[in-house]
KEGUNU-473435 format. One line per 10 residues: number of its first residue (from 0); for each residue x negated, y negated, z of N, C-alpha, C, CB. Coordinates in nm, 3 decimals. Glycine has a CB too. Layout:
N
NUM) X Y Z X Y Z X Y Z X Y Z ~ ...
This chain:
191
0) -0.083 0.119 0.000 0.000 0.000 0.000 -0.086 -0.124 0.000 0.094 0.000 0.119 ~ -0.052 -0.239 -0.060 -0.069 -0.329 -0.076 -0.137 -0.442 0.057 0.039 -0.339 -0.132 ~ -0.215 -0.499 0.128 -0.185 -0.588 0.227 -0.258 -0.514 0.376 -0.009 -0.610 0.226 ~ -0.250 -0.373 0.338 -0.325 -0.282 0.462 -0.429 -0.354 0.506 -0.387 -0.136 0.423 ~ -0.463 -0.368 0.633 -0.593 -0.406 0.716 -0.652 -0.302 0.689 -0.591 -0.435 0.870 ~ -0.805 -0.341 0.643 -0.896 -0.183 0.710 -1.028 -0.226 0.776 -0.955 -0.053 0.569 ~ -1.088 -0.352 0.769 -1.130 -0.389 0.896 -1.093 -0.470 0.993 -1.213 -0.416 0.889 ~ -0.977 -0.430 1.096 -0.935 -0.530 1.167 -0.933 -0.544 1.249 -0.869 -0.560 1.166 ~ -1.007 -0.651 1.293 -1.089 -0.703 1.414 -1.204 -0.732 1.378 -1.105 -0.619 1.523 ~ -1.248 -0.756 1.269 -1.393 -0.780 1.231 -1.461 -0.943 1.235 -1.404 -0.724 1.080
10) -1.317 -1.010 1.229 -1.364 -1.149 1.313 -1.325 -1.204 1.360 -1.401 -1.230 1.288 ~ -1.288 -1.137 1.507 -1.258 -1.129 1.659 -1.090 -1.114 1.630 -1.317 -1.286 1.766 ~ -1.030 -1.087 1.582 -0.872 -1.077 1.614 -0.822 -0.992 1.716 -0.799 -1.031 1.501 ~ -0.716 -1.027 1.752 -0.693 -0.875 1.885 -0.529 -0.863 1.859 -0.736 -0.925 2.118 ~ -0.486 -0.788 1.795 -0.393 -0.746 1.864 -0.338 -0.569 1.858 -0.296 -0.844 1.823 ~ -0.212 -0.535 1.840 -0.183 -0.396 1.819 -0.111 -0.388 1.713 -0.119 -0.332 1.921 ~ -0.119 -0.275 1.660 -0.045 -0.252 1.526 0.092 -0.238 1.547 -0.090 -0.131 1.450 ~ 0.195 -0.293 1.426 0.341 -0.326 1.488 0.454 -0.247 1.550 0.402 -0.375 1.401 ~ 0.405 -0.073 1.467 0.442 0.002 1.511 0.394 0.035 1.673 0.425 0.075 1.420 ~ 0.292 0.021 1.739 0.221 0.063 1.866 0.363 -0.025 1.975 0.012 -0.016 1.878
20) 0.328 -0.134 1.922 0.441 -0.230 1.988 0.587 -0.210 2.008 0.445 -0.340 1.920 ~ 0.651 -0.155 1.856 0.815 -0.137 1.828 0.784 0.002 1.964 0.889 -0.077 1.602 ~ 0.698 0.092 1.926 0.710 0.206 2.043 0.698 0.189 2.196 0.610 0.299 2.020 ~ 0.637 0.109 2.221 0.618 0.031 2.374 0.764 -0.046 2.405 0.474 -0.106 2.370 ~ 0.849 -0.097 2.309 0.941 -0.139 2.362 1.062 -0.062 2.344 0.947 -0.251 2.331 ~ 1.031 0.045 2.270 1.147 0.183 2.282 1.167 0.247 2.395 1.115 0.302 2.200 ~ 1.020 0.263 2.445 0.985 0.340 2.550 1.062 0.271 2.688 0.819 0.345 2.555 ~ 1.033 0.135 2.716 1.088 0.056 2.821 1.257 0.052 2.784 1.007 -0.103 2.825 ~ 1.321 0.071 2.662 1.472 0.039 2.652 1.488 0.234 2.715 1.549 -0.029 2.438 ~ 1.400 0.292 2.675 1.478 0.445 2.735 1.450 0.471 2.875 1.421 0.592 2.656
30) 1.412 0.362 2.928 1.416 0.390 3.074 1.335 0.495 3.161 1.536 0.418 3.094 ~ 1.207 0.526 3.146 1.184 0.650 3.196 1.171 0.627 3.330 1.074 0.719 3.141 ~ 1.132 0.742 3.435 1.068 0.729 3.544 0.979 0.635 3.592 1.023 0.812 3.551 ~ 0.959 0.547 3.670 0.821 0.413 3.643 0.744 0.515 3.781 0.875 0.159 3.695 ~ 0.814 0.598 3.886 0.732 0.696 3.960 0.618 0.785 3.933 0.802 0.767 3.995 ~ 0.478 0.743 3.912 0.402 0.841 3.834 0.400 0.983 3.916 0.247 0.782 3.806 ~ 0.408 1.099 3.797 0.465 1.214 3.832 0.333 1.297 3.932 0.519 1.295 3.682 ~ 0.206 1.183 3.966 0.139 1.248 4.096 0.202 1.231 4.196 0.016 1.208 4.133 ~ 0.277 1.202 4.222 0.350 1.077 4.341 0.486 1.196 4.385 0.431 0.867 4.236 ~ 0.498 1.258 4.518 0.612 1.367 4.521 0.771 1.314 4.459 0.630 1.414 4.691
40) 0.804 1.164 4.468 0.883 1.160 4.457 0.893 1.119 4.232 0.921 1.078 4.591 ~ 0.813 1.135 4.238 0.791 1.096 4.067 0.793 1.217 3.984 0.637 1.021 4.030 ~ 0.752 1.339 4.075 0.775 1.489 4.019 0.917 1.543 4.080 0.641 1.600 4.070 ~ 0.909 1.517 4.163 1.107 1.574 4.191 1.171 1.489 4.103 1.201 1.538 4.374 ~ 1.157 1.334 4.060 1.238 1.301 3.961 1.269 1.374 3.811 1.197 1.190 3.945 ~ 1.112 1.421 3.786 1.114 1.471 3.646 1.144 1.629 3.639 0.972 1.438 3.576 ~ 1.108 1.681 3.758 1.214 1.868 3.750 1.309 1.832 3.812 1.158 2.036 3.838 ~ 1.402 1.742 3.858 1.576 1.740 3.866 1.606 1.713 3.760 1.656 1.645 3.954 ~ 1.536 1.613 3.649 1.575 1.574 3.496 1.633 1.690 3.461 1.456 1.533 3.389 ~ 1.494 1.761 3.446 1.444 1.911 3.354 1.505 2.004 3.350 1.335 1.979 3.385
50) 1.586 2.010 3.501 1.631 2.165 3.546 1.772 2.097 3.603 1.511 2.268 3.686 ~ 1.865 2.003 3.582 2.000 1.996 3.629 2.056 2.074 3.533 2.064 1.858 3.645 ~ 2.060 2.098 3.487 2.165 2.208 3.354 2.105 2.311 3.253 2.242 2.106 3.231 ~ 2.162 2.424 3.237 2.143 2.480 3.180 2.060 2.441 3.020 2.242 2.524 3.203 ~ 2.084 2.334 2.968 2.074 2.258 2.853 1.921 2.207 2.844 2.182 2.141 2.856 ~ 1.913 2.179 2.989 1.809 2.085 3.015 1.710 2.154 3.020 1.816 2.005 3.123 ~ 1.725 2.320 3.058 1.608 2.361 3.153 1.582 2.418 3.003 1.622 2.470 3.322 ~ 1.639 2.482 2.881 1.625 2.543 2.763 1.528 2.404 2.713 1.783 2.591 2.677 ~ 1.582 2.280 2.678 1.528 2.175 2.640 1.332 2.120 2.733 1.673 2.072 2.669 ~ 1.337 2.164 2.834 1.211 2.154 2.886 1.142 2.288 2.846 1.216 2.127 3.040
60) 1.198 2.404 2.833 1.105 2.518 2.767 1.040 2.495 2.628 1.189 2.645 2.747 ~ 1.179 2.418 2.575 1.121 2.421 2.414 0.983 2.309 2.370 1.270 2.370 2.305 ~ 0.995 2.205 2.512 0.931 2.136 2.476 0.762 2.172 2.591 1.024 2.000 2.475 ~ 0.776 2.256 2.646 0.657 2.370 2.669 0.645 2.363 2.834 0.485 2.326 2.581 ~ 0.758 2.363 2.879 0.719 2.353 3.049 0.807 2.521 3.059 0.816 2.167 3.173 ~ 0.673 2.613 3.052 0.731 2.749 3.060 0.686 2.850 3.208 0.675 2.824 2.917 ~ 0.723 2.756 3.275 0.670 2.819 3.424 0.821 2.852 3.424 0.588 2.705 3.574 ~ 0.804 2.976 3.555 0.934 3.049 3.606 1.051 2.979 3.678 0.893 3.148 3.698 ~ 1.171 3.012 3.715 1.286 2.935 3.750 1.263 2.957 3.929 1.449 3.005 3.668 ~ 1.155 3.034 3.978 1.129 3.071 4.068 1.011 2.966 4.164 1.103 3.196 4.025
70) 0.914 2.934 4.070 0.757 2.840 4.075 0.834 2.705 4.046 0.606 2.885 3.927 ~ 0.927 2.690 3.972 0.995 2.528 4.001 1.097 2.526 4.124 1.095 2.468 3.854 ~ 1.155 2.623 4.143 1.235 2.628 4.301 1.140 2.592 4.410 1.297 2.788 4.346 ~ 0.998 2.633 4.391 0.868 2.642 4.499 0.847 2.520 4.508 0.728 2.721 4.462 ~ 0.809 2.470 4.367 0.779 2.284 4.334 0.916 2.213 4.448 0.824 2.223 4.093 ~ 1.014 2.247 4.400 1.075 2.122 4.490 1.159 2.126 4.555 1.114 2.029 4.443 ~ 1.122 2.267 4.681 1.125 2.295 4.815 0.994 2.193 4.879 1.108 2.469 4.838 ~ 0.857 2.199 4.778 0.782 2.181 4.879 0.665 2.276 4.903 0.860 2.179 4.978 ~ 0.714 2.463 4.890 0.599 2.508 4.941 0.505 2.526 4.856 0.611 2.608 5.003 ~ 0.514 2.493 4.728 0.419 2.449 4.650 0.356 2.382 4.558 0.406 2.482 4.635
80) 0.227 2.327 4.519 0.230 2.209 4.439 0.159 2.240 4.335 0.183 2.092 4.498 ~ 0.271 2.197 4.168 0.196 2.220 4.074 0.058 2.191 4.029 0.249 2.192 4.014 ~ -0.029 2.243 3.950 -0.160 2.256 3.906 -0.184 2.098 3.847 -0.176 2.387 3.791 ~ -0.340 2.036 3.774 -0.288 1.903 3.751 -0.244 1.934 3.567 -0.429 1.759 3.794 ~ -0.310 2.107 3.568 -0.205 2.128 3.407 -0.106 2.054 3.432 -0.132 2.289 3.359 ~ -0.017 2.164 3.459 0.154 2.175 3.531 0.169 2.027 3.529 0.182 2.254 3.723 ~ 0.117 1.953 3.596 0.162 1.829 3.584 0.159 1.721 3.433 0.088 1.777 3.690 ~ 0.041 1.729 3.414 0.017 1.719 3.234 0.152 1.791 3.159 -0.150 1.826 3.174 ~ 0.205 1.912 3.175 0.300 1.970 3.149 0.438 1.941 3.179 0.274 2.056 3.182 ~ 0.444 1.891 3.247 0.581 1.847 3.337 0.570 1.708 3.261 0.572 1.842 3.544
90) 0.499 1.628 3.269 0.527 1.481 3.199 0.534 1.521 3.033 0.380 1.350 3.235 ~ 0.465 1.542 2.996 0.479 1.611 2.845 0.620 1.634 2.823 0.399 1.761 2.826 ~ 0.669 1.738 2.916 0.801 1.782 2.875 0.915 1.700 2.897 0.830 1.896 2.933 ~ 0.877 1.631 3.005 0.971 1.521 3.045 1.028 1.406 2.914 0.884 1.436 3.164 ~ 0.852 1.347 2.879 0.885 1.260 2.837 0.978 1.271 2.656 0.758 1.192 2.861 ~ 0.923 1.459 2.634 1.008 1.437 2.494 1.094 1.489 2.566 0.977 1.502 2.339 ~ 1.151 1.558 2.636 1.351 1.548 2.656 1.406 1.430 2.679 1.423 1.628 2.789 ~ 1.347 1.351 2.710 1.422 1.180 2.784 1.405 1.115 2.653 1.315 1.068 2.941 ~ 1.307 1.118 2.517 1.325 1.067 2.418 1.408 1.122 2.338 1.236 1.047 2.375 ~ 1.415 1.274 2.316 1.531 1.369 2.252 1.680 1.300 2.319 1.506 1.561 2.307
100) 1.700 1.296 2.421 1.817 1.269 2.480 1.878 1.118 2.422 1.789 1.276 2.639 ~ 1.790 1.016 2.504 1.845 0.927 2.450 1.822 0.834 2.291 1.836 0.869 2.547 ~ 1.735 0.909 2.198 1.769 0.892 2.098 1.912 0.873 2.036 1.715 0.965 2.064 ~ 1.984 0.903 2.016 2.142 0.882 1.940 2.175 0.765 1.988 2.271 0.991 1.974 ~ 2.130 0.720 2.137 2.222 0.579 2.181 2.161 0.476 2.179 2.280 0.570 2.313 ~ 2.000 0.504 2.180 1.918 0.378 2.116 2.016 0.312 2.006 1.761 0.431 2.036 ~ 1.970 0.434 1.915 2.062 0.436 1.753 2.156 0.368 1.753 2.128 0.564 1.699 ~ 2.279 0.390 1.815 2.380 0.327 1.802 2.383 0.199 1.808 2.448 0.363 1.867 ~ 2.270 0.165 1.965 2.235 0.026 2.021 2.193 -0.045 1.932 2.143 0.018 2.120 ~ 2.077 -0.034 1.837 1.993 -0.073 1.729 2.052 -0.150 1.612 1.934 0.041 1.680
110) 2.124 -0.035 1.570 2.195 -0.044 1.444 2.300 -0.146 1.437 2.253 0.081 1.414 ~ 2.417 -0.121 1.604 2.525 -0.219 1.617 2.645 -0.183 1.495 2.455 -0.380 1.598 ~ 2.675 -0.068 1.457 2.750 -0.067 1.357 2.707 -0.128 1.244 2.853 -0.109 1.387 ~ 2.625 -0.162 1.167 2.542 -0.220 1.089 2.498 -0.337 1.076 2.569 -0.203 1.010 ~ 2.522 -0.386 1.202 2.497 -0.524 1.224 2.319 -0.570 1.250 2.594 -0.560 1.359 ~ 2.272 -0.453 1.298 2.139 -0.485 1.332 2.116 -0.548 1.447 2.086 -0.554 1.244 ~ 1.974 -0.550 1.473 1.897 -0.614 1.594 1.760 -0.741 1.533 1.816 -0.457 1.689 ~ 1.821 -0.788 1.618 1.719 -0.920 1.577 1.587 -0.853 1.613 1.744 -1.084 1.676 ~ 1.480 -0.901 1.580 1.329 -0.847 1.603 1.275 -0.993 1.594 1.256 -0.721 1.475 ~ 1.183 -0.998 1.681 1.065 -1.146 1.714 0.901 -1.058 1.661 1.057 -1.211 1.962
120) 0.842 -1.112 1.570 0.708 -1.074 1.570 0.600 -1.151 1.615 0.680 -1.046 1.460 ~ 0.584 -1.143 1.699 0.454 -1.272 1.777 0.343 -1.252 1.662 0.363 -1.219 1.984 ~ 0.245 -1.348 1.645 0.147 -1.325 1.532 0.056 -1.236 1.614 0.072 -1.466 1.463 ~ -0.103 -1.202 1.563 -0.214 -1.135 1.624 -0.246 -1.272 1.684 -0.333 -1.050 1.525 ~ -0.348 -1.277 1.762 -0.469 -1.353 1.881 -0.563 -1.362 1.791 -0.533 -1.263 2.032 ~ -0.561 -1.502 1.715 -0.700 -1.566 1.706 -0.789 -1.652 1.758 -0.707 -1.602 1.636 ~ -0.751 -1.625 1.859 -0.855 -1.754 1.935 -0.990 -1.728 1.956 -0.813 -1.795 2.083 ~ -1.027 -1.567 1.889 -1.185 -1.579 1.886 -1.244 -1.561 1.761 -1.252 -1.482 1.971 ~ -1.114 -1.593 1.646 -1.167 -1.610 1.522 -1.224 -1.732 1.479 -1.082 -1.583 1.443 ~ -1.333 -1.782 1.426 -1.424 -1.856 1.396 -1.285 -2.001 1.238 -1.593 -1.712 1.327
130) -1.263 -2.082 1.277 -1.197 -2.154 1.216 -1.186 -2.128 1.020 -1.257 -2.280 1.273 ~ -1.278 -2.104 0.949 -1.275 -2.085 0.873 -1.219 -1.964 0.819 -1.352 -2.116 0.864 ~ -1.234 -1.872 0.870 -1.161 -1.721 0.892 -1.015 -1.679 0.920 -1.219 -1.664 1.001 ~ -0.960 -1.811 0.992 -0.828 -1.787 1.075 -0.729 -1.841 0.952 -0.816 -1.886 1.243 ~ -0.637 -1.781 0.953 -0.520 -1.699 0.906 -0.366 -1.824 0.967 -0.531 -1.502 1.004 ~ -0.317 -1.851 0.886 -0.212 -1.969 0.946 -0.096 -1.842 0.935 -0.178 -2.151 0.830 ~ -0.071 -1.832 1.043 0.021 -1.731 1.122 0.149 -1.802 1.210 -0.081 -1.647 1.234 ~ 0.288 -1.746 1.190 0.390 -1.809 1.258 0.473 -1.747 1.322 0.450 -1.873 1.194 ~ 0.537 -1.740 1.416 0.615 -1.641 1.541 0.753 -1.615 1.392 0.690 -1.767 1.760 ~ 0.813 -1.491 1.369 0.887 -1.506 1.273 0.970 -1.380 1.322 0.817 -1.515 1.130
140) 1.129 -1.409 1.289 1.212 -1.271 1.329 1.268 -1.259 1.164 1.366 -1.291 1.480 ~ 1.330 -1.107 1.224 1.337 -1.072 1.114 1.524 -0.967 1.140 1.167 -0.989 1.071 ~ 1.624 -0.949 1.096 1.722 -0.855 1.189 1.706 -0.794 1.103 1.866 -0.875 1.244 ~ 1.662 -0.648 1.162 1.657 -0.461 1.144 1.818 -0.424 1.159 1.546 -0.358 1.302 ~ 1.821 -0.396 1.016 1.979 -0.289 1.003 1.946 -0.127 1.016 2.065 -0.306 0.818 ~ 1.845 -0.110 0.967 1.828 0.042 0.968 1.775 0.117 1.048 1.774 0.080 0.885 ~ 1.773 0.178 1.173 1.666 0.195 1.248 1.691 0.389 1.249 1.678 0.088 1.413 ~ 1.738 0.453 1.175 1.717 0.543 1.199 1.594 0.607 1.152 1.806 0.582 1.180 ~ 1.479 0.610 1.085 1.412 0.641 1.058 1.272 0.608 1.151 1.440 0.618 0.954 ~ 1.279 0.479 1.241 1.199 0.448 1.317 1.216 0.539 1.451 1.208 0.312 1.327
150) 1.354 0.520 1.522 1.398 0.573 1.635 1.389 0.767 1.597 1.568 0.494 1.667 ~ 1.414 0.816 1.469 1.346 0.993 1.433 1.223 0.962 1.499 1.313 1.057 1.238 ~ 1.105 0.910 1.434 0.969 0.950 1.433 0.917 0.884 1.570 0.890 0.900 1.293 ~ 0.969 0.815 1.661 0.956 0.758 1.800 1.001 0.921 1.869 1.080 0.597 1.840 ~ 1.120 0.963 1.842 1.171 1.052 1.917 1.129 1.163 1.951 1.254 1.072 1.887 ~ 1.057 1.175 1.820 0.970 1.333 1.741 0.812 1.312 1.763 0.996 1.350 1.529 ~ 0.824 1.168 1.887 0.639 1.099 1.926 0.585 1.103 1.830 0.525 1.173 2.026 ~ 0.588 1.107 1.670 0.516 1.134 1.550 0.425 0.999 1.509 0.624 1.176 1.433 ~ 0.373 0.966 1.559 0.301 0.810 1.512 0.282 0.795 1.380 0.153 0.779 1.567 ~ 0.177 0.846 1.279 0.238 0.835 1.127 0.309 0.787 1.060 0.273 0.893 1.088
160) 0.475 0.883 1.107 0.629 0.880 1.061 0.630 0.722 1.092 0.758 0.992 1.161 ~ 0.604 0.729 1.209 0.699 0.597 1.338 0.608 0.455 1.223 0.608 0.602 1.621 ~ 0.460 0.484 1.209 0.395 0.385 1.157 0.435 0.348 0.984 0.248 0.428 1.184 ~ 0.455 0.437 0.876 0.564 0.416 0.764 0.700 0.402 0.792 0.565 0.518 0.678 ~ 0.763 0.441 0.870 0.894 0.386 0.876 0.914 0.263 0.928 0.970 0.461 0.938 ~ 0.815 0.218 1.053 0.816 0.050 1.052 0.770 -0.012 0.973 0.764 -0.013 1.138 ~ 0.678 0.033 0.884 0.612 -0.078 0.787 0.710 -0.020 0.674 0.416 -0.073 0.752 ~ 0.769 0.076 0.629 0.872 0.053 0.531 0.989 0.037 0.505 0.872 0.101 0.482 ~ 1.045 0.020 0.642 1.204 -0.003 0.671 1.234 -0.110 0.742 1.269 0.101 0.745 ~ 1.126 -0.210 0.781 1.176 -0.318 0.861 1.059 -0.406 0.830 1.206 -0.288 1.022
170) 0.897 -0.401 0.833 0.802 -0.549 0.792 0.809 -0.542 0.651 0.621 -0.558 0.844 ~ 0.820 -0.473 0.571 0.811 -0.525 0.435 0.974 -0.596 0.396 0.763 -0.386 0.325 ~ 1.023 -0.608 0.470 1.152 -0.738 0.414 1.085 -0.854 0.480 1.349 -0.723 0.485 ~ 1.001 -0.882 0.546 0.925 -1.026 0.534 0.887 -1.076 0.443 0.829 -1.044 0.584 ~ 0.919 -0.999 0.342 0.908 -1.089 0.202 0.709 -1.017 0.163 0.929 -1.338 0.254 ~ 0.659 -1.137 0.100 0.531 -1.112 0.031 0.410 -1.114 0.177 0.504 -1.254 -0.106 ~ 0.431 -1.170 0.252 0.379 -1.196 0.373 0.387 -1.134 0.457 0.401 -1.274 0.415 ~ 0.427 -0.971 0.428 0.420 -0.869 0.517 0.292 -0.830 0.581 0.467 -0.768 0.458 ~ 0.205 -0.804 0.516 0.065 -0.740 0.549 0.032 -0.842 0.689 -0.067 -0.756 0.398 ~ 0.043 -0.970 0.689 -0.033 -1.050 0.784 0.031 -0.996 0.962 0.003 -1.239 0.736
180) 0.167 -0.935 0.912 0.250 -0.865 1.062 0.200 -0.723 1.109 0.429 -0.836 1.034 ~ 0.110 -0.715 1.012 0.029 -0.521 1.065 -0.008 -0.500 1.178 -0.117 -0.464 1.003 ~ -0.098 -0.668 1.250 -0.091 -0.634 1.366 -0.031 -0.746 1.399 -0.203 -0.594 1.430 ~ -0.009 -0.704 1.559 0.069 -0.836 1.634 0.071 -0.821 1.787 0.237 -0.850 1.586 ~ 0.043 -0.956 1.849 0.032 -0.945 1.980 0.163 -0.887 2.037 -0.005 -1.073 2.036 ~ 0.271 -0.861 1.980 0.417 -0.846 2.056 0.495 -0.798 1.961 0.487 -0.979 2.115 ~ 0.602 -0.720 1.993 0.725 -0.697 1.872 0.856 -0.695 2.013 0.704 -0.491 1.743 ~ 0.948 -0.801 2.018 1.033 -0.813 2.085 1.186 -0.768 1.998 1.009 -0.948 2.138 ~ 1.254 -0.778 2.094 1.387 -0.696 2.048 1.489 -0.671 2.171 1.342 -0.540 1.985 ~ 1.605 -0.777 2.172 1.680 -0.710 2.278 1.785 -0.645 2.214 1.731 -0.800 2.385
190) 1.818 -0.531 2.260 1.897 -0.392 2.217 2.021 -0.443 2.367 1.766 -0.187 2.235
């Protein structure tokens, strides 16, 4: 594609790529646990998630938390404490069932019946680019009608997907002046 950065940051720019951002603020609209799951009460949050229903506990297998229905009864009685695998494992699994789950209602949220969501793109940080170098950059929104293709590859953690479907379903309607939004200090959005 056209406009791609491929050295960027090479005179001093800072920011994150737009997709890194749209996913940081998916992540905060799905609400996870803010209890980190070393913390007892941050792991009883994420095996009551895991294991309230039948649905749930199939949905944490598939997504690889394959310890016994016996060793998670142990976990959160108390008389015993998972490995720091198990725990690597337990957040893993957590975090794609809580994105599997509430995927569809992002969606709905997003979309608005086709109304869309406004989006704010803050520019990148040049303030340690050297004047001649710097880039006349402007805070610019843009409203996203389509978001199913972003909210799939967020859901499915696929970065790739998540990174063509934001740059081809929502920054390239900035018109010709897309490329300069690749990176950006911020991607705001209230859902």
């Amino acid at each position: 594609m056209p406009e791609r950065n491929i050295e960027f940051g090479k005179f001093g720019a800072r920011g994150v790529k737009g997709h890194e951002a749209v996913a940081r603020q998916l992540n905060a609209l799905a609400n996870f646990v803010a209890t980190p799951v070393t913390h007892r009460r941050g792991l009883l949050a994420r095996l009551h998630y895991l294991t309230r229903t039948g649905h749930a506990r199939e949905a944490a297998r598939a997504a690889g938390l394959t310890v016994t229905d016996r060793t998670i009864k142990a976990w959160l009685d108390g008389r015993r404490n998972p490995s720091k695998k198990n725990l690597r494992t337990i957040e893993a699994a957590y975090l794609t069932v809580r994105r599997h789950n509430v995927a569809k209602y992002l969606l709905a949220r997003l979309n608005r019946e086709g109304r869309g969501t406004r989006v704010e793109f803050h520019p990148l940080n040049q303030s340690q680019v050297t004047r001649p170098h710097q880039r006349a950059l402007s805070f610019r929104t843009l409203n996203v009608r389509h978001w199913d293709r972003i909210v799939e590859a967020w859901a499915a953690d696929d970065e790739a997907a998540l990174d063509d479907a934001w740059v081809n379903d929502a920054v390239v309607d900035l018109g010709s002046e897309w490329g300069q939004y690749e990176y950006v200090t911020n991607i705001g959005f209230a859902a």
